[in-house]
N, C-alpha and C positions, 0 to 999 in steps of 0.2 A: 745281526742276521741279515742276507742280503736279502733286495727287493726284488724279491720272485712273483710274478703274475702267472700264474697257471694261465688262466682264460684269455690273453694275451697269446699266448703260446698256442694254446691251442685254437684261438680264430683264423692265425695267421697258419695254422696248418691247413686249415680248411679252405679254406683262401687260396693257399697253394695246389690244392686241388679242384679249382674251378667253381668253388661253392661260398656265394656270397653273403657273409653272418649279421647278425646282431649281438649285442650284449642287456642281455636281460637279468639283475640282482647274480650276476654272477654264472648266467648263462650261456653259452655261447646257442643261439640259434641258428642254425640256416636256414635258408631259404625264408628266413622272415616266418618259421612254422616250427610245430612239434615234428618229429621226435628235436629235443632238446641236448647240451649237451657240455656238462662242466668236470674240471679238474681241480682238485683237492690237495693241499702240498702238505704234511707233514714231517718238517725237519729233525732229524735229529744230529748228535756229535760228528760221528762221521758217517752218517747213513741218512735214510728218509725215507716216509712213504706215499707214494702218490696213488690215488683214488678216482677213480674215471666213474662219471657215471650218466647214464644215457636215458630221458625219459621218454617214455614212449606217449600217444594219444591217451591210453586207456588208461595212464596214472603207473603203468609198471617201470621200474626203474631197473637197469641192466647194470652191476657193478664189477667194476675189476679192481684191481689190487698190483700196483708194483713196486719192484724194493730199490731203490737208489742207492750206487754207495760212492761214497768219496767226502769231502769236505764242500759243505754249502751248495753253488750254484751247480760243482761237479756231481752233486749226488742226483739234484734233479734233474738234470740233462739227461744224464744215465736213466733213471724211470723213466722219461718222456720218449726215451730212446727204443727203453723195454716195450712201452705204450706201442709205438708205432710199427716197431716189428713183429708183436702178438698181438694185438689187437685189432688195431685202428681200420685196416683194411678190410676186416670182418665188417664192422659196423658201416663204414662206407658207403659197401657193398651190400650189406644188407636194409641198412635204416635210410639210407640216401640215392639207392641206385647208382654207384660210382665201382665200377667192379673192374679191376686189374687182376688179368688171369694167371697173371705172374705170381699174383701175392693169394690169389682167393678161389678155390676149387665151386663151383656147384655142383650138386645133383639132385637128383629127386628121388626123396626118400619115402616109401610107405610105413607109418607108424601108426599102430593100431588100428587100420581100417581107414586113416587121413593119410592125405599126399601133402608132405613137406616141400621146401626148397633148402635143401642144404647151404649153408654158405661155408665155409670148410675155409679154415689159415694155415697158412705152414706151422711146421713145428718152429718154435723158438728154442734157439739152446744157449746157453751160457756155460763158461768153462772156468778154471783159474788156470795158469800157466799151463803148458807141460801133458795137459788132460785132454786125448781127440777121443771121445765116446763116442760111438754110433747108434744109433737112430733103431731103436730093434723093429726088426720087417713087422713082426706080430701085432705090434703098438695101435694105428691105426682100425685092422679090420676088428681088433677088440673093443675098441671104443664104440666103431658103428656098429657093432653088432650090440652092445650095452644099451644107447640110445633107441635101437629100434626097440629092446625090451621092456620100453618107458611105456606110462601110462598118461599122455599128453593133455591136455584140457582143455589150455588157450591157444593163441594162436601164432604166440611168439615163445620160445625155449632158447638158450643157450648152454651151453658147457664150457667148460674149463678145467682141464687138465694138468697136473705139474708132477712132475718128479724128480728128487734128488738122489743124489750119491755127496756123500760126506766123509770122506776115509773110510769107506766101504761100509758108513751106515748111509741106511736108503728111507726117504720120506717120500710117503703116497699121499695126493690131495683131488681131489673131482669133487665138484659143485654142478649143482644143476639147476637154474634160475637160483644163483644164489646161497643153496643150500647145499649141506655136506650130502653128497650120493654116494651111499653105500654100495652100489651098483657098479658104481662106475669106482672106486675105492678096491675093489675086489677084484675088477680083472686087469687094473694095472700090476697090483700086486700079483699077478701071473705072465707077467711078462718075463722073461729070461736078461735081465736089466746088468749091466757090466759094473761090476764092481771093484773099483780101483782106488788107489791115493789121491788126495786132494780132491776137489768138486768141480760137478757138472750136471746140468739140470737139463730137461725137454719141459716144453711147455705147448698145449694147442689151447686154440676158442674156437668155436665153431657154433655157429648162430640157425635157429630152424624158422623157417615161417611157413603159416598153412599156404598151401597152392593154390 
């Protein structure tokens, strides 16, 4: 098995953005402060999965999930890859004040009576050969319109979103801090989603904090 350092990878990304770390039992810290922030490697034959996870002051931990595929060091480059182009810019942007408006929408959202700060990612897509799927216009105002019908509590939320096509079977997933949201499960499954040969997936995060 080769000698893969997640936390390594991921200080020197941080690092790369201006933001100087420690390593603590496998944390990457910056700014010498909480929020916290390690990566998790999971090899397998020809895949992998890797595990982000973000801690906040209050002991909350923010986790994501991606798939690597290839052989060894190829699999994990690939998740880390996924990492940075659905994720990484959310948290940034949201847990470190580092916001490229390239990569990261805000706005300000009213949710139950509280004022959010949205931090919004691109969509991430992934394809196999041959597969250019579009992006359905519907996609997005359905999500925000889900989230505002949340019942919020604390002062930190996130979502996560994914959709497959698989030889024209189609897999729905939304999580929200974490958990399966059936809310947000339901109106992806109303989206008018292309279904074709071979695969191709959307994915968003999108990070809330009170204002």
């Amino acid at each position: 098995m080769p000698d893969i350092e997640p936390v390594i990878e991921l200080k020197r990304l941080f690092e790369a953005h201006g933001i100087s770390c420690t390593v603590e039992d496998q944390w990457v810290v910056p700014n010498n402060t909480l929020p916290a922030i390690r990566a998790l490697w999971y090899p397998r034959e020809t895949s992998g999965r890797l595990e982000i996870h973000a801690l906040l002051k209050d002991d909350v931990v923010i986790e994501e999930c991606f798939a690597g595929l290839g052989d060894n060091d190829k699999a994990f480059a690939d998740a880390f890859q996924n990492f940075m182009i659905n994720s990484f810019h959310v948290l940034l942007a949201a847990l470190w004040d580092k916001n490229d408006p390239e990569q990261v929408m805000t706005e300000r959202w009213s949710i139950g009576g509280r004022e959010f700060t949205a931090f919004i990612g691109n969509f991430g897509m992934r394809g196999s050969n041959g597969v250019c799927a579009k992006i359905p216009n519907e996609l997005f105002p359905a999500i925000e319109s889900a989230v505002k019908q949340a019942t919020l509590q604390g002062d930190t939320h996130w979502v996560r979103t994914f959709f497959c096509n698989l030889n024209e079977e189609q897999t729905y997933e939304a999580l929200m801090d974490n958990e399966d949201w059936e809310l947000g499960i339901s109106c992806l499954k109303k989206i008018p989603w292309e279904k074709c040969d071979g695969y191709y997936s959307v994915r968003n995060f999108l990070l809330l904090r009170a204002a």
